[in-house]
Structure formats: C-alpha cells, structure tokens
N, CA, C and O atoms as CSV, one atom per row, in Angstrom:
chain,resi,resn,atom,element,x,y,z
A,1,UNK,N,N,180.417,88.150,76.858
A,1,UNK,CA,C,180.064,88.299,75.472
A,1,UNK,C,C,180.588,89.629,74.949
A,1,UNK,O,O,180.453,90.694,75.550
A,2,UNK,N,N,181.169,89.482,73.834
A,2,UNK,CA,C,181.680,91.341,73.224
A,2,UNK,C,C,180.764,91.151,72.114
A,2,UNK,O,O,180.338,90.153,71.532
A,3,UNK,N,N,180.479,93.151,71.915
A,3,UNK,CA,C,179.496,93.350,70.914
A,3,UNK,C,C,179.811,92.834,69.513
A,3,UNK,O,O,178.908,92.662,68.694
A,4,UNK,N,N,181.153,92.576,69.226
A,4,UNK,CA,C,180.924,91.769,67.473
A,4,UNK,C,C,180.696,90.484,67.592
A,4,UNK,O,O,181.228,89.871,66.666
A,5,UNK,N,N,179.937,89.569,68.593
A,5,UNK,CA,C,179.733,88.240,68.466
A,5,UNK,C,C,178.166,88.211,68.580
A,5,UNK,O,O,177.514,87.169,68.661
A,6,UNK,N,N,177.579,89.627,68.576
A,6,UNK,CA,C,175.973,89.265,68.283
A,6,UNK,C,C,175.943,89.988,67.091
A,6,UNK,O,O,176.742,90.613,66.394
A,7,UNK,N,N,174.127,89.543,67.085
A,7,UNK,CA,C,174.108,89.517,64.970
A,7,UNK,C,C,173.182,90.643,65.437
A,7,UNK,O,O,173.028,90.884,66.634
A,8,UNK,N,N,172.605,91.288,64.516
A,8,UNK,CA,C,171.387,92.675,64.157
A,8,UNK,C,C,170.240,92.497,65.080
A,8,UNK,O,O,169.426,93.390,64.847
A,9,UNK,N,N,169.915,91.863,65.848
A,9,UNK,CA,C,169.320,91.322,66.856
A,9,UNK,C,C,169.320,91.372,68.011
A,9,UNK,O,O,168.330,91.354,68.742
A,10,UNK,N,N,170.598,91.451,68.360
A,10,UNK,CA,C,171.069,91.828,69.606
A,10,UNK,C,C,171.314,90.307,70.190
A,10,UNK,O,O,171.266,90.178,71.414
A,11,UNK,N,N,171.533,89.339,69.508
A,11,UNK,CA,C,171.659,88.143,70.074
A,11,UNK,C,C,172.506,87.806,69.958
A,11,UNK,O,O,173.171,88.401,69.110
A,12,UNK,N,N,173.303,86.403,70.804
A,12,UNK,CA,C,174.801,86.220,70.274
A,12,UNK,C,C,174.537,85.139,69.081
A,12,UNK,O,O,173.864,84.109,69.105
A,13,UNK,N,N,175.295,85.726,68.032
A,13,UNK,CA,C,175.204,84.895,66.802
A,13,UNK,C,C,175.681,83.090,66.711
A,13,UNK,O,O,176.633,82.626,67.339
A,14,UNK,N,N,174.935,82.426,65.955
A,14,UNK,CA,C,175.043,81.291,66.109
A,14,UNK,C,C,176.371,80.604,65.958
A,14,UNK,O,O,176.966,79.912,66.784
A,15,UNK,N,N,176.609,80.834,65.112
A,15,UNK,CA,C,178.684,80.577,64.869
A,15,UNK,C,C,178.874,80.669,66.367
A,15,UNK,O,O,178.960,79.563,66.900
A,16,UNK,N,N,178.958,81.660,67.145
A,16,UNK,CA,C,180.109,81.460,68.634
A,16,UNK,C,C,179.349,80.472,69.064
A,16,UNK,O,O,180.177,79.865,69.743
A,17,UNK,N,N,178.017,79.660,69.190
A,17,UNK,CA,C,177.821,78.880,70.472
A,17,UNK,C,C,178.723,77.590,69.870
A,17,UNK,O,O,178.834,76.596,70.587
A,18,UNK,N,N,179.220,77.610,68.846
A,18,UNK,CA,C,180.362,76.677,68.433
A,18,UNK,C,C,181.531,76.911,68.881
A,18,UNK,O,O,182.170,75.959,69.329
A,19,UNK,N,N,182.291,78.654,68.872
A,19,UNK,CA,C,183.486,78.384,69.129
A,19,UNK,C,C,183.501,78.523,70.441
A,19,UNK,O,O,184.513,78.031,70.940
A,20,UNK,N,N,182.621,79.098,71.344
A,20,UNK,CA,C,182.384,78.587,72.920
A,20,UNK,C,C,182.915,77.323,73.419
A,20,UNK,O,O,183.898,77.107,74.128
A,21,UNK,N,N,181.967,76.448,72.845
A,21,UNK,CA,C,181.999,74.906,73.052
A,21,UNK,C,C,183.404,74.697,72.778
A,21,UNK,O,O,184.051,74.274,73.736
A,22,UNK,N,N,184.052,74.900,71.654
A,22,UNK,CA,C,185.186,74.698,70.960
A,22,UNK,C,C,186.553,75.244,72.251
A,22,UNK,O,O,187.637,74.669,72.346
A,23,UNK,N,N,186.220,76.177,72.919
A,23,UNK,CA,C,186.939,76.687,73.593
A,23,UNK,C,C,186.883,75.965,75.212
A,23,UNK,O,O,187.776,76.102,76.049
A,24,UNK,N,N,185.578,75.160,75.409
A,24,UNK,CA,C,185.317,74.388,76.609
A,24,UNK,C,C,186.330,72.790,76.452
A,24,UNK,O,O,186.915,72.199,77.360
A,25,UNK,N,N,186.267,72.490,75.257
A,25,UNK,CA,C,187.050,71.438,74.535
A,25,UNK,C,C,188.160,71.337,75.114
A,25,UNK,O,O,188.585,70.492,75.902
A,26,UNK,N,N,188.791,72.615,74.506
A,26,UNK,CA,C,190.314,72.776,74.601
A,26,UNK,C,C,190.899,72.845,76.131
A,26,UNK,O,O,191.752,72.136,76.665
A,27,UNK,N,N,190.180,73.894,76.625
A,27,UNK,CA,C,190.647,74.163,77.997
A,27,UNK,C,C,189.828,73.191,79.247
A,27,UNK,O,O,190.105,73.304,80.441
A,28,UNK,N,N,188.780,72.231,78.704
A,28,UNK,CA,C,188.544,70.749,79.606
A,28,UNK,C,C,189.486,69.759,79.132
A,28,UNK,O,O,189.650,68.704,79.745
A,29,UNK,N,N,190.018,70.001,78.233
A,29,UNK,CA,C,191.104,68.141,78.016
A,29,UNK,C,C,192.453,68.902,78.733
A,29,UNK,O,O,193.186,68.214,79.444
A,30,UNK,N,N,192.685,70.015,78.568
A,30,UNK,CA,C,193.679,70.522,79.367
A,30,UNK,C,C,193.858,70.466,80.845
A,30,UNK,O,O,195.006,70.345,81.273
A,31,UNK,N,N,192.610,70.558,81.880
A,31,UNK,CA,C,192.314,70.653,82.785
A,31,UNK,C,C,192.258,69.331,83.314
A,31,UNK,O,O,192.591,68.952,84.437
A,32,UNK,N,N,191.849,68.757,82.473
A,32,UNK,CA,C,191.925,67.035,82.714
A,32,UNK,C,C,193.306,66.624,82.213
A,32,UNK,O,O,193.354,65.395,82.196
A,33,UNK,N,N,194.420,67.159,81.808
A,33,UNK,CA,C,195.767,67.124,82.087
A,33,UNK,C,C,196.607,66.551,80.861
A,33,UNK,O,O,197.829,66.435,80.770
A,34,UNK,N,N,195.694,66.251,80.021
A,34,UNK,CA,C,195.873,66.373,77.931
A,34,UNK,C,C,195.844,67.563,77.713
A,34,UNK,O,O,194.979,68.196,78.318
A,35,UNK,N,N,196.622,68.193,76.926
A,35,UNK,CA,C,196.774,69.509,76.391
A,35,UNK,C,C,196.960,69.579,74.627
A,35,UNK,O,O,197.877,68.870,74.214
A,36,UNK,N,N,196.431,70.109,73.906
A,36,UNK,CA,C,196.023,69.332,72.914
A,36,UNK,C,C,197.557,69.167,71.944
A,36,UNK,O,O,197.937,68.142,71.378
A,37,UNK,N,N,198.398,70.797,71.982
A,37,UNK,CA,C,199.129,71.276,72.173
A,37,UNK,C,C,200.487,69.838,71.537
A,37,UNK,O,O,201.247,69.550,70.613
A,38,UNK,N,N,199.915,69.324,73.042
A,38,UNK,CA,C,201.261,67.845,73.512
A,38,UNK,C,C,200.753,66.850,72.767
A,38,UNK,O,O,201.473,65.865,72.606
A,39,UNK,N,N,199.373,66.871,72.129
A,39,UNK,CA,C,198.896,65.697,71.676
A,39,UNK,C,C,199.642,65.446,69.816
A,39,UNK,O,O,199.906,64.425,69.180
A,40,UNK,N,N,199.772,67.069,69.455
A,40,UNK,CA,C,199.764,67.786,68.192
A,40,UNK,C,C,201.067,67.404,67.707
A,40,UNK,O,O,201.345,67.035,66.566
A,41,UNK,N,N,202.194,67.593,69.163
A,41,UNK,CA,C,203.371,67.350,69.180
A,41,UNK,C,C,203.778,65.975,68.535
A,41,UNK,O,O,204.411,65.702,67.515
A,42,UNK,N,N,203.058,65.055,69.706
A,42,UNK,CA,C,202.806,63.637,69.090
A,42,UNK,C,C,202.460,62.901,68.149
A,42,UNK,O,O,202.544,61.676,68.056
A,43,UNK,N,N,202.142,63.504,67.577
A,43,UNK,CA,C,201.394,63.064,65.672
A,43,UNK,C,C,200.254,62.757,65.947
A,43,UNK,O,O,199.907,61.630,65.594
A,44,UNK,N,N,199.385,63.510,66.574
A,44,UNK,CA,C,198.097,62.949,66.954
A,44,UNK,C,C,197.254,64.235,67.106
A,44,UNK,O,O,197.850,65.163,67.654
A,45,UNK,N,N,195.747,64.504,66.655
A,45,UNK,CA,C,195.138,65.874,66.710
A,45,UNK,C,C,193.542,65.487,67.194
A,45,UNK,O,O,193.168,64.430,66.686
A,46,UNK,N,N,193.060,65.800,67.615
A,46,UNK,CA,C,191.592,65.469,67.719
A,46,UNK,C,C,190.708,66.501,66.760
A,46,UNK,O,O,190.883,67.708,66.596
A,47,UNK,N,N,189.727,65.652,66.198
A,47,UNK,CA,C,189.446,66.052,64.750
A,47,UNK,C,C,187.930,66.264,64.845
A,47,UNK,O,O,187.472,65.151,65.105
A,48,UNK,N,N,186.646,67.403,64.738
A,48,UNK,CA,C,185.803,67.275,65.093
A,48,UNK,C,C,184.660,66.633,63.774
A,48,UNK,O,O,184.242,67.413,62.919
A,49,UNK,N,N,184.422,65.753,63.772
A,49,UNK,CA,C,183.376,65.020,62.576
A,49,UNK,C,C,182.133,65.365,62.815
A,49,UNK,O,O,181.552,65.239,61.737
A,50,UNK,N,N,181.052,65.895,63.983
A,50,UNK,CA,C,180.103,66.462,63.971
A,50,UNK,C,C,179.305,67.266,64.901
A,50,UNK,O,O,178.945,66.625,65.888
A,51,UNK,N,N,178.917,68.519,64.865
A,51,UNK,CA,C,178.473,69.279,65.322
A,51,UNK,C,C,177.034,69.606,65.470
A,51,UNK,O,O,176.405,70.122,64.547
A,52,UNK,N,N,176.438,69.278,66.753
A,52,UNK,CA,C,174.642,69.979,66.501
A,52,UNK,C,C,174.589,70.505,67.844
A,52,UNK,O,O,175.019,70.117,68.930
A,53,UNK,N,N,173.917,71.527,67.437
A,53,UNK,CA,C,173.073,72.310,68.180
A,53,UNK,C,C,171.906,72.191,68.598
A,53,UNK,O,O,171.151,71.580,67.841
A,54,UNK,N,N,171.349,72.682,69.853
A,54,UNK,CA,C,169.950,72.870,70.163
A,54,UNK,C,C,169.897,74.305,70.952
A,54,UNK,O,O,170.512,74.591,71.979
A,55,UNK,N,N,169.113,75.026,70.295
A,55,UNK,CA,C,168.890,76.549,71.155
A,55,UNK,C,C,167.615,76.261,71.708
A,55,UNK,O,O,166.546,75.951,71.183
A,56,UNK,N,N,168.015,76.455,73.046
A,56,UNK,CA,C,166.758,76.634,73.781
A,56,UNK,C,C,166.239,78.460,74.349
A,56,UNK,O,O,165.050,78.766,74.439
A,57,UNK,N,N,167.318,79.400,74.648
A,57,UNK,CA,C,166.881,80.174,74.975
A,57,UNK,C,C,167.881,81.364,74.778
A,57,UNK,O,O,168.921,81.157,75.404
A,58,UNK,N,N,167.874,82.541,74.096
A,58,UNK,CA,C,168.812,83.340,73.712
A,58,UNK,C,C,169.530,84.208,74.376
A,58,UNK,O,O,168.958,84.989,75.137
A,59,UNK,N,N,170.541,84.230,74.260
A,59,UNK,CA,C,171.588,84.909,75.043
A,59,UNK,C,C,171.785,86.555,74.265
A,59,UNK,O,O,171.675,86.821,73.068
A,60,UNK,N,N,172.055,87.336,75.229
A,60,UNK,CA,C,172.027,88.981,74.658
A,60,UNK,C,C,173.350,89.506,75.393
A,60,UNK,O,O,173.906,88.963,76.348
A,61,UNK,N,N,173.641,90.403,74.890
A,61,UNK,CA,C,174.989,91.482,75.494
A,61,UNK,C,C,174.714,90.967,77.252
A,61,UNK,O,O,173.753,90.337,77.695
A,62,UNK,N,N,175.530,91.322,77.754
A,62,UNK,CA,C,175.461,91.541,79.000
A,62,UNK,C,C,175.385,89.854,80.246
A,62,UNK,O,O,175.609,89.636,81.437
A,63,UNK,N,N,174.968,89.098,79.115
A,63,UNK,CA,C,174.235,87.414,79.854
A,63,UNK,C,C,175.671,87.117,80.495
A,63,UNK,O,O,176.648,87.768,80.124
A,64,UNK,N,N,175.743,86.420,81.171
A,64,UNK,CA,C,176.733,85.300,81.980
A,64,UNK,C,C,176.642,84.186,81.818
A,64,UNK,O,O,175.585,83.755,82.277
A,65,UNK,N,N,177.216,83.500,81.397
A,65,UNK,CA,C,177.370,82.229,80.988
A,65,UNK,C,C,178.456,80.989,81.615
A,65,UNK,O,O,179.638,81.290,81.447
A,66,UNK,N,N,178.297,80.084,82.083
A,66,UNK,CA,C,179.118,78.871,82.180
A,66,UNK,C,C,179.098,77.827,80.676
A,66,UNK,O,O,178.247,77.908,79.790
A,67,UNK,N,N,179.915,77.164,80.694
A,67,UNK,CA,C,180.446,76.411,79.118
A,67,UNK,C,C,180.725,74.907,80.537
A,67,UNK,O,O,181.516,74.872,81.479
A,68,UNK,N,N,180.028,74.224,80.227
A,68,UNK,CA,C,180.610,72.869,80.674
A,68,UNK,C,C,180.961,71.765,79.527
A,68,UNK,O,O,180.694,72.153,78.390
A,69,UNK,N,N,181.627,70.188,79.651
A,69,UNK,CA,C,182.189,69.306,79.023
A,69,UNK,C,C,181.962,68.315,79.780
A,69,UNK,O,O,182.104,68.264,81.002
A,70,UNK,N,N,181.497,67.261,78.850
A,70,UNK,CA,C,181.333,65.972,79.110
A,70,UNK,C,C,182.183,65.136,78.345
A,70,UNK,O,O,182.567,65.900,77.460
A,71,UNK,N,N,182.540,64.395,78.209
A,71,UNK,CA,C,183.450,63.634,77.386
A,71,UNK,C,C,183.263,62.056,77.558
A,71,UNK,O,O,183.812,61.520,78.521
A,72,UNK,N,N,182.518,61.299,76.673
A,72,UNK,CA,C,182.416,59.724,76.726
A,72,UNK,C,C,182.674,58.968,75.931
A,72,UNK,O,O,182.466,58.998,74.719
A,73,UNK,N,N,183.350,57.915,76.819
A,73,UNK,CA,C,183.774,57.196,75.434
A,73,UNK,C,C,182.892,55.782,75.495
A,73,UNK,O,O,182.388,55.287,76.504
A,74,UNK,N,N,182.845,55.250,74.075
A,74,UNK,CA,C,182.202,54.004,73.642
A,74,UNK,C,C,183.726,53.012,73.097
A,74,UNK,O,O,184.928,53.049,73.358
A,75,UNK,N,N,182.788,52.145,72.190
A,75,UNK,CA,C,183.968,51.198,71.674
A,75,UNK,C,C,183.890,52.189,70.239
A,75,UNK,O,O,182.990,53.021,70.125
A,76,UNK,N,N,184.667,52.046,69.448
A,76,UNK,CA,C,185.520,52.264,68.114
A,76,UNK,C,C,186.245,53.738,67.952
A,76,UNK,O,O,186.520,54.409,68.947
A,77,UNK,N,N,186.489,54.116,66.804
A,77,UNK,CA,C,186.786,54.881,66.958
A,77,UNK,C,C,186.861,56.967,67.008
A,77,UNK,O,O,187.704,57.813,66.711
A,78,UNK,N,N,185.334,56.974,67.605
A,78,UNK,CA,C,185.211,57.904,67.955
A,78,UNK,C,C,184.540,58.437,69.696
A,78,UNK,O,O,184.208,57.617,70.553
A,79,UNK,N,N,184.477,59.865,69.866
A,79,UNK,CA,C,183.826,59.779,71.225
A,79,UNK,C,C,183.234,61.548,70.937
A,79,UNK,O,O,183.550,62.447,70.158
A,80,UNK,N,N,182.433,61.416,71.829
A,80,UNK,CA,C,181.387,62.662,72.275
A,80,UNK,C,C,182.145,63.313,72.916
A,80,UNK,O,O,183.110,62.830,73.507
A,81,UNK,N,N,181.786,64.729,72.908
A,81,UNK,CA,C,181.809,65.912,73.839
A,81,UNK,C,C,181.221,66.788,73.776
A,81,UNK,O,O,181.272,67.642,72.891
A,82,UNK,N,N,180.321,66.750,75.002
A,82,UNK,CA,C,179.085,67.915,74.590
A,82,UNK,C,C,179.532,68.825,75.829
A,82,UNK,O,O,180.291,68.627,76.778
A,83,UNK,N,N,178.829,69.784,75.467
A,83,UNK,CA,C,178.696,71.271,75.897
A,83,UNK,C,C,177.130,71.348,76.102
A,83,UNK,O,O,176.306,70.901,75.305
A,84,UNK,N,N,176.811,72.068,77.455
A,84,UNK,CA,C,175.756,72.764,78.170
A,84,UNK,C,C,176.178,74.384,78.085
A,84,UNK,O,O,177.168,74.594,78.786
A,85,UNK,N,N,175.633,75.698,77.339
A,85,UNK,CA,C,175.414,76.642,77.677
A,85,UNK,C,C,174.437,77.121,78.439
A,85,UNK,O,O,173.385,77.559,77.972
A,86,UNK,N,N,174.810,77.057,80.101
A,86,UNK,CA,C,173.856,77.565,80.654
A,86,UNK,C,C,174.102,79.564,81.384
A,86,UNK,O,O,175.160,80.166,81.564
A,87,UNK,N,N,173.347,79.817,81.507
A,87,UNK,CA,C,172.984,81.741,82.373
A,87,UNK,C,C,173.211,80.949,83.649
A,87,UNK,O,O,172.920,79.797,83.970
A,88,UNK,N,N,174.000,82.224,84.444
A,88,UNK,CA,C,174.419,81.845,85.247
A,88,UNK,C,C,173.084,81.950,86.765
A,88,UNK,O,O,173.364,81.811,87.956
A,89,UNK,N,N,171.695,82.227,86.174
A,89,UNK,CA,C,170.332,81.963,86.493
A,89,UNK,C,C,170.277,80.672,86.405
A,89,UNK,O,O,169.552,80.253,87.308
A,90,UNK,N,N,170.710,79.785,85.723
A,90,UNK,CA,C,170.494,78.486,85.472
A,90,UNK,C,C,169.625,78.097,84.400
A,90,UNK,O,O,169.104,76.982,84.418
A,91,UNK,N,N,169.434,78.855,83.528
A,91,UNK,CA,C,168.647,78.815,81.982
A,91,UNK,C,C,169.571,78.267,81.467
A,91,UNK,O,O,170.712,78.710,81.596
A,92,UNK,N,N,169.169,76.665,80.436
A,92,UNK,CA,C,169.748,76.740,79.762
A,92,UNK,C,C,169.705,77.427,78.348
A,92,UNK,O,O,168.686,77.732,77.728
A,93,UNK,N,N,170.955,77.602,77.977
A,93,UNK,CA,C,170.844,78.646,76.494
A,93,UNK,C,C,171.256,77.549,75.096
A,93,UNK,O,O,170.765,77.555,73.967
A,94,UNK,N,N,171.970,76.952,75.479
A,94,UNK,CA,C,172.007,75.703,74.273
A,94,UNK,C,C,173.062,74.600,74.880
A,94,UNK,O,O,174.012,74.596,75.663
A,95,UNK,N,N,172.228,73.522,73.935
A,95,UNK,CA,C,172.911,72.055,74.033
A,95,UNK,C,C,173.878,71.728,72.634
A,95,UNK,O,O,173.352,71.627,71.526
A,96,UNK,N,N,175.233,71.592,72.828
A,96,UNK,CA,C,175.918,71.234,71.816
A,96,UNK,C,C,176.487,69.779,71.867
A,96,UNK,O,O,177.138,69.402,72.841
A,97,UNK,N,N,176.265,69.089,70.953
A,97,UNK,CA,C,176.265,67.486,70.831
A,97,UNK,C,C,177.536,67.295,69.856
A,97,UNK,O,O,177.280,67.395,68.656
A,98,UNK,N,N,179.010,67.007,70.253
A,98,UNK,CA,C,179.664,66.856,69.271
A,98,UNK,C,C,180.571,65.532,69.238
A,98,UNK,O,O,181.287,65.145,70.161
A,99,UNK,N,N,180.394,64.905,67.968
A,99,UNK,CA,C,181.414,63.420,67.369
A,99,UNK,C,C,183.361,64.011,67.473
A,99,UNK,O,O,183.904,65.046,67.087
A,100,UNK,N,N,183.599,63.471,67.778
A,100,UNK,CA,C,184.977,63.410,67.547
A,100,UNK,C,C,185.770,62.308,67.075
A,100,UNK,O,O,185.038,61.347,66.836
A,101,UNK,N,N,186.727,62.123,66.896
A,101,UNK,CA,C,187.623,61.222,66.622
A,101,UNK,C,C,189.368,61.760,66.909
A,101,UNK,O,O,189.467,62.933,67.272
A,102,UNK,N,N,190.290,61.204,66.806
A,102,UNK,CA,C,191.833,61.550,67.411
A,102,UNK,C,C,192.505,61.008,66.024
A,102,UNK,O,O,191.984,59.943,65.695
A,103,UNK,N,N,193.481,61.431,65.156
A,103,UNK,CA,C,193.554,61.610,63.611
A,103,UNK,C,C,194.790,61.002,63.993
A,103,UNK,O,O,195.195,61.410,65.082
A,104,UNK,N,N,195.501,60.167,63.444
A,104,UNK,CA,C,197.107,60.043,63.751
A,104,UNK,C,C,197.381,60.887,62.566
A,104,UNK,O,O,196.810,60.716,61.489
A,105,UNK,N,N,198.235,61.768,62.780
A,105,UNK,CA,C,198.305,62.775,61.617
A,105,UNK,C,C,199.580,62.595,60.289
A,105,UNK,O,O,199.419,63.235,59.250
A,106,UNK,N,N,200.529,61.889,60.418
A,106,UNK,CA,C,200.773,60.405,59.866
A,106,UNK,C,C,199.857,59.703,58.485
A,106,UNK,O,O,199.619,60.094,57.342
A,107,UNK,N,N,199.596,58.774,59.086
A,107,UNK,CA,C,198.641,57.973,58.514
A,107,UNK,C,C,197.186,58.621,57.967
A,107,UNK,O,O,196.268,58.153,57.294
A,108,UNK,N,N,197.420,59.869,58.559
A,108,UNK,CA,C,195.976,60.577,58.049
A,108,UNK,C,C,194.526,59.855,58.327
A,108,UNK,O,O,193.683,59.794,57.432
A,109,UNK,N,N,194.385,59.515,59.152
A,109,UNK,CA,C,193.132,58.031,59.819
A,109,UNK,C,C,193.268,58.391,61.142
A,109,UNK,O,O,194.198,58.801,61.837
A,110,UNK,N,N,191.791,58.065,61.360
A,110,UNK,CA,C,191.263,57.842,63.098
A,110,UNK,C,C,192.123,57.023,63.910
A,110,UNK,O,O,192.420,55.965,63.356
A,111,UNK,N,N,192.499,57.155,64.791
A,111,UNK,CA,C,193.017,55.845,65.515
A,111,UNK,C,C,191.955,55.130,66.331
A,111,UNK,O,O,190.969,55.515,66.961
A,112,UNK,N,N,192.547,53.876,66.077
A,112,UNK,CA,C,191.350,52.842,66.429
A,112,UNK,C,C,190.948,52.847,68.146
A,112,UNK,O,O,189.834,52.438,68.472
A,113,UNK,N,N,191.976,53.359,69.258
A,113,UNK,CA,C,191.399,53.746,70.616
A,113,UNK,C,C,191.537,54.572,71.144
A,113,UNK,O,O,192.299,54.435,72.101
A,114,UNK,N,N,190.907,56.033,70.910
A,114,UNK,CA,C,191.526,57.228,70.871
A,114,UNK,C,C,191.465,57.459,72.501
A,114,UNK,O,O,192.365,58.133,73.002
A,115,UNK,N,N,190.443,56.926,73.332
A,115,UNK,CA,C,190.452,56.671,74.688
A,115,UNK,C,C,191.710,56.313,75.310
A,115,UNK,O,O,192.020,57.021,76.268
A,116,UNK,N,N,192.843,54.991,74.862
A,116,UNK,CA,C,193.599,54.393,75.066
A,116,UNK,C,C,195.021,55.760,74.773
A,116,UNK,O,O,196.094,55.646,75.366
A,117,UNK,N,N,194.833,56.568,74.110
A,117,UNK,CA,C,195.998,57.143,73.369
A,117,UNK,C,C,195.661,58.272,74.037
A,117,UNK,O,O,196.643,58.936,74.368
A,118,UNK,N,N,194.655,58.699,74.337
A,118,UNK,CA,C,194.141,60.344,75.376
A,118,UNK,C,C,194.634,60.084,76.958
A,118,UNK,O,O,195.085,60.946,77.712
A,119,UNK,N,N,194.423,58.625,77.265
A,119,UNK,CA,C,195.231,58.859,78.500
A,119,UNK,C,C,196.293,57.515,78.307
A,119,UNK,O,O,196.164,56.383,78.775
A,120,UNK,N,N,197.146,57.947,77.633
A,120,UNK,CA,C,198.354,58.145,77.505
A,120,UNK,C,C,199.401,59.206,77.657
A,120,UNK,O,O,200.568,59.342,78.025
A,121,UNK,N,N,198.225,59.998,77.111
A,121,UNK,CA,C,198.659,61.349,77.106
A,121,UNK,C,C,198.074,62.341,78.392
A,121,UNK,O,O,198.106,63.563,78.243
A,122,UNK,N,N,197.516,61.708,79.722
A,122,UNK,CA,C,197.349,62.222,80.608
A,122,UNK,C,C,195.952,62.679,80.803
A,122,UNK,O,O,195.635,63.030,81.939
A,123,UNK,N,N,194.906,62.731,79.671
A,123,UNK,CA,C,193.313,62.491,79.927
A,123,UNK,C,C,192.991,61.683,81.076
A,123,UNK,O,O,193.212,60.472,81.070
A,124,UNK,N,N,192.450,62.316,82.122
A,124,UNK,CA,C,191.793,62.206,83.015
A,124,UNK,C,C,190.149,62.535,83.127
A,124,UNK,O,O,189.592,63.353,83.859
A,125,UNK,N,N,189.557,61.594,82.124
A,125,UNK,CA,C,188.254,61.472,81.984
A,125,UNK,C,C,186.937,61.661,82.958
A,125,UNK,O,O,185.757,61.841,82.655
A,126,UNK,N,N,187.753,61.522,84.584
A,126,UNK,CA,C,186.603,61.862,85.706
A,126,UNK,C,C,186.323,63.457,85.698
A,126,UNK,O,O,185.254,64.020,85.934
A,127,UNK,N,N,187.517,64.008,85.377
A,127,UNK,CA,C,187.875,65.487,85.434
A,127,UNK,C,C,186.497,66.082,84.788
A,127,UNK,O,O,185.732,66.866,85.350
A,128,UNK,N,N,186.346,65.493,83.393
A,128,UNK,CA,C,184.865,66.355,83.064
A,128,UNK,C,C,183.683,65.657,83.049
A,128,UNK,O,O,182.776,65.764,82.224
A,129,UNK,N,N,183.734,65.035,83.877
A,129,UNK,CA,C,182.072,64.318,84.376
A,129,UNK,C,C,181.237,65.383,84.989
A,129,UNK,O,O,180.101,65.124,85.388
C-alpha cells in the first residue's frame, strides 16, 4: 500500500479496492494466457458493466495483502470476476463482485460467447479457480 492511496483516516481509500481488483483482472487473464493487450489487438476489449463491493475489515499503511480471481462463466453474454482481498493473516478485507462482458469493438456490442472468444484467445479458465 503507498501513503496517497489512504484517505484522512489512515485507511486505504475505497476507489483502490477497485483498481486492486482491476489489476488482479488484468494480470489473472494474463496468467491464464489471454492478455488483454492481444484481445484489444483483435477488435475485442472486455468491458466492466458492474462493480460491488463488500468491506468487511479495513486495511491501513503497512497491511499485506493477496488480490485473488475467480472467473465464471454462465450462458449469454456476460461473466463474473470476483476478487477476495484478503491480509496475509487471513482476514478478509473485502469482497468484490464484478459483471463483465467482451465488446467487439467494431460493432460496438457484447459478443454473444465471450467464453468461446476468451479461449480462443488462450483463456485458460482452470488457471483462476
């Protein structure tokens, strides 16, 4: 954590437990061997439609943290990826619940199997189980 990402409080401000997550995103579809990068290349972007939070317990200067990713897919055309902020005590510090969808950037629209088109592009979905 660096000191301009907490607020007057001494806590880390709510905005980063987004770009945290946001940053678990990027570097889990990468790791799972999609890079978003190659996806962007392709006329294709993954697009985030909704974001929630749950704080369970506050994080201060100094905390340690792990950022994990889950990634599931259903039928149409969107899919989850949540984020666990847990202390590396094993507290968790927040649950982030987020909608996605994969944009053909083109057509400006969701694509209808963004599952089907992520590993195409080398998504390896066991990777963040």
């Amino acid at each position: 954590m660096r000191s301009y990402e907490l607020d007057a409080l001494g806590h880390l401000n709510h905005a980063v437990y987004h770009q945290y997550a946001e940053v678990a995103r990027v570097e889990g579809f990468a790791a799972a061997g999609c890079a978003w990068d190659g996806l962007i290349k392709a006329g294709t972007a993954p697009v985030l439609l909704q974001s929630t939070i749950n704080f369970r317990r506050e994080l201060r200067a100094g905390d340690a943290i792990d950022v994990d990713l889950v990634v599931k897919f259903g039928a149409g055309k969107t899919f989850s990826a949540d984020s666990t902020i847990t202390k590396l005590d094993g507290t968790v510090s927040a649950e982030i619940t987020c909608v996605l969808g994969l944009m053909d950037l083109g057509a400006r629209k969701l694509v209808a199997d963004p599952q089907a088109v992520l590993a195409q592009h080398g998504l390896d979905v066991s990777v963040l189980d």
